[in-house]
N, C-alpha and C positions, 0 to 999 in steps of 0.2 A: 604531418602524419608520421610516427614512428613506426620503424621498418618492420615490426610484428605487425602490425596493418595491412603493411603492404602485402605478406605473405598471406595472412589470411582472406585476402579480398583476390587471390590472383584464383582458384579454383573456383566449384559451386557451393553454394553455401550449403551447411549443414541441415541434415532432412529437418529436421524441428524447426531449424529457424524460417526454412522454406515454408513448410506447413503454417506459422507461426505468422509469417509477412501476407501468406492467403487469405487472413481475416480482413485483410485492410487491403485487399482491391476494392470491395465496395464500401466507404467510410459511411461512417455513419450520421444520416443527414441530422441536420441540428433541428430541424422539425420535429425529430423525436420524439415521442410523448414519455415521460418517466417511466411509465409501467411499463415500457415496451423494452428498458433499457438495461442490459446487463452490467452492474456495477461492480469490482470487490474489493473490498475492504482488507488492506492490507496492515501488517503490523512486523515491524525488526525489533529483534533484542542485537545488541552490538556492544562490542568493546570498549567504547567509546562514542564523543562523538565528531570526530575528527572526520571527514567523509575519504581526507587522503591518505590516514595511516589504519585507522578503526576496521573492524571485518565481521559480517555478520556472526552470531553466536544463535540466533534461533529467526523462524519465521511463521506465520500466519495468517490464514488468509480466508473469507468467508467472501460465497456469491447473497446478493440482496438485488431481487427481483420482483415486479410487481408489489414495490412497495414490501415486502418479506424478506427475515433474513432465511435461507437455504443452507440448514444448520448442515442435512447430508451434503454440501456441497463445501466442503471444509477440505485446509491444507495445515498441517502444521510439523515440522520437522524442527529438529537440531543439527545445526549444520556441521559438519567435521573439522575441526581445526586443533590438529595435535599438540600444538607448539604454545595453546591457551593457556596464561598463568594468571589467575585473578588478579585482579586491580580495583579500584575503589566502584567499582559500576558492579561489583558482584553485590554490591549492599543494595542495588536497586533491582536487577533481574534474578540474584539467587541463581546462576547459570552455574553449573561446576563442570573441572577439569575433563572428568569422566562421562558428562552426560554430553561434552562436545567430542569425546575421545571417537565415540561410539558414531555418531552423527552425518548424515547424508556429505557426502562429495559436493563441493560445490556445484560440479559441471552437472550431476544427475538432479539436482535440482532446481538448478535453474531450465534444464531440460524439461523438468515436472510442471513449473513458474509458468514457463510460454503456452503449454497446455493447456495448463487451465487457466489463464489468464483470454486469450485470444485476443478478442479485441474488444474487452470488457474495457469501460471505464475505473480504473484504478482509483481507491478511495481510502485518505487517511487521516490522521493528528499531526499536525506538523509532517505531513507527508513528502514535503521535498527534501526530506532527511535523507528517508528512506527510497527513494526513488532514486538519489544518488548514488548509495551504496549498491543498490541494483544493478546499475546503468555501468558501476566501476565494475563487476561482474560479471554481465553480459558484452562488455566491450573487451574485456580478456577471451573471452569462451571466442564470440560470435566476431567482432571489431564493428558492431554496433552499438547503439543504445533503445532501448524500448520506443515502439509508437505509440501504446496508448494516452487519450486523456487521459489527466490526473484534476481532482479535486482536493484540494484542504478543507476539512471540516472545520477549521482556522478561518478560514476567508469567509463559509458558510456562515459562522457566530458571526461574524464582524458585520455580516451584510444583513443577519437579522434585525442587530441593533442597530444598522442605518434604517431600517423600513418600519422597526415598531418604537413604541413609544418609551420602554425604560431605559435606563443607564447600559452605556455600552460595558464589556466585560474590562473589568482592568486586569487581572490575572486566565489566559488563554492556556491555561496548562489544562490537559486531558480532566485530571482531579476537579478542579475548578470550576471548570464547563459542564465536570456533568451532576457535580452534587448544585449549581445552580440552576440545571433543567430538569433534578431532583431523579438522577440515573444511577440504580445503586451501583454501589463500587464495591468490584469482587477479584480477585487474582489478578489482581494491578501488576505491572510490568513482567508479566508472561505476556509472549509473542497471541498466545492465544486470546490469554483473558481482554488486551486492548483492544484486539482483531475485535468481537462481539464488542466490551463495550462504546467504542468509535462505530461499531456496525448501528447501534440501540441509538446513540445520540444523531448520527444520519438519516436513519429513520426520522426522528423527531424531529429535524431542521425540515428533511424533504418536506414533510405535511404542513409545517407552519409556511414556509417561501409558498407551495402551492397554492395555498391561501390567498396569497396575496400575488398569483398571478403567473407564480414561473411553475410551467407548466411542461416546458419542452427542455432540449438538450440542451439547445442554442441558449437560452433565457437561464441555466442554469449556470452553465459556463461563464456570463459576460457578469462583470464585475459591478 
């Protein structure tokens, strides 16, 4: 444990995070039927992809409930980091110097993140990218790391094509996945535009696995 842990864990913890850890006194049972279950679909744009030097550069975040995505139920910022000087990832996200100059604190948004998150299942594209960057985040703020479930809509493709009948995916990049489940592709590597379409392609895994059976939390989760 390094010694900022120590200090931070010697008080009470901060109201948000308090508020934050309330969601998960009562966890939620894995009998859970999908509709019942709040998910969301989260998306980073970042520096990089190094999880130990890299730092957020934008966020996004949409709830899907009941089977719907709850377009009013959106998060998207640019996060503040003054010291940002493009590098080769600026040819994929188009992030500029000025539009992170301007951009949310990290602390007041990951303040934002635990709120609306609660104890939502967390849902992404290669999502244990991004749930590390997170976690590097809120363990500076908080000397935690996040409780909720995480799904990959990675693992989701993979376990379709164990249960159905065609060719498994050889290329699992976002692009790839979703002009084969025939999802159009619209403001690609914006925080926001993946958040929706990773939100559109979960949708359409949820309905095909229901299909064939996985109906609850528990049956979605196990591999």
């Amino acid at each position: 444990m390094a010694w900022r842990d120590l200090f931070k864990s010697a008080g009470p913890p901060a109201p948000e995070w308090a508020a934050y850890l309330e969601h998960f006194k009562s966890p939620l049972p894995r009998t859970s039927s999908l509709e019942d279950i709040n998910f969301v679909v989260l998306d980073l744009e970042t520096t990089g992809l190094n999880t130990r030097k890299d730092h957020m550069l934008s966020l996004g975040a949409v709830q899907v409930k009941n089977f719907e995505i709850q377009i009013e139920r959106r998060m998207e910022y640019f996060v503040l980091q003054r010291d940002y000087s493009p590098n080769q990832s600026i040819g994929i996200h188009g992030i500029m110097p000025e539009q992170t100059a301007t951009g949310i604190g990290e602390v007041e948004l990951m303040q934002k993140l635990l709120s609306f998150l609660g104890s939502a299942v967390i849902v992404g594209h290669h999502i244990g990218f991004d749930v590390a960057i997170l976690n590097k985040a809120i363990k500076r703020i908080y000397g935690k790391n996040l409780k909720n479930k995480v799904i990959d809509t990675v693992d989701l493709v993979k376990r379709w094509d164990r249960l159905g009948s065609t060719a498994p995916h050889r290329d699992l990049s976002l692009d790839a996945v979703c002009q084969r489940w025939k999802l159009p592709l619209h403001e690609r590597h914006t925080a926001a535009g993946d958040t929706l379409l990773t939100a559109m392609l979960f949708l359409k895994l949820l309905g095909n696995l229901q299909k064939r059976g996985v109906n609850t939390l528990g049956a979605l989760l196990r591999n």
